[in-house]
N, C-alpha and C positions, 0 to 999 in steps of 0.2 A: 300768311296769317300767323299771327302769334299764337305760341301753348300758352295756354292754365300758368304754367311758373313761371312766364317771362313776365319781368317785370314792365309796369306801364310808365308808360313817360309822367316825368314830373313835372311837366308842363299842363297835363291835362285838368281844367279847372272846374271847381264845384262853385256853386248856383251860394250865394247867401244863405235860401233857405236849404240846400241839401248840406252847408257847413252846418247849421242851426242843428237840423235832425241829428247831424253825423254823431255830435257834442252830447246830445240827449242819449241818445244810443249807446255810446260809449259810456256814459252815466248810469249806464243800468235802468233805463225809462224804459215801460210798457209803451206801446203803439198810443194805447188810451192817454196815457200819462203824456207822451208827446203832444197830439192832439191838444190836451186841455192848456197846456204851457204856450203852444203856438198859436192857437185858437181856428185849429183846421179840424178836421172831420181826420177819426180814424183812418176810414179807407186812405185820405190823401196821403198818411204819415208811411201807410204800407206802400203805395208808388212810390214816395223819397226812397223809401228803403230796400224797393228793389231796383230804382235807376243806381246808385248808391254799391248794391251788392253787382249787378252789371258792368258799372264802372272799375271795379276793383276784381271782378272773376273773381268775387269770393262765394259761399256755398254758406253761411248762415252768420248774424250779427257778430260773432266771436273775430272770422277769419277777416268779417269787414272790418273791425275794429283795429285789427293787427295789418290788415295789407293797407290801413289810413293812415296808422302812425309810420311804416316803413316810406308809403311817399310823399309824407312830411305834413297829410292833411290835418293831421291831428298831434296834439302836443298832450299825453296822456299826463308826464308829471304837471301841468296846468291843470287838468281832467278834475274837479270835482267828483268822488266815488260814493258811489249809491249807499247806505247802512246797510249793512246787511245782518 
């Protein structure tokens, strides 16, 4: 069985919509805010997000966000960045 810091294979692939969610998430979107862009129900955006944190053994949106970009899921300088 793998630790927590081994890294997962980069062959293991995300769903369309768990890409969709990942993008929002990393964009700084509330659960709600995903929902209303995707046109799914809160609760459904909290499953992406914990199949998502699952898939990566990560521990809260921050560490998903960083262990997507290390296996190539996500391309942050493409990342549209929330206003803050």
């Amino acid at each position: 069985m793998a630790t927590p810091d081994e890294p997962l294979p980069r062959d293991q692939r995300l769903t369309s919509r768990e890409r969709e969610v990942l993008r929002l998430i990393a964009e700084g979107c509330t659960s709600r805010e995903i929902a209303g862009r995707l046109q799914i129900s809160p609760k459904t955006v909290e499953t992406f997000r914990a199949i998502l944190l699952g898939k990566t053994r990560a521990k809260n949106s921050v560490q998903l966000v960083l262990k997507a970009q290390a296996l190539g899921w996500l391309d942050l300088r493409s990342t549209p960045h929330a206003e803050v």
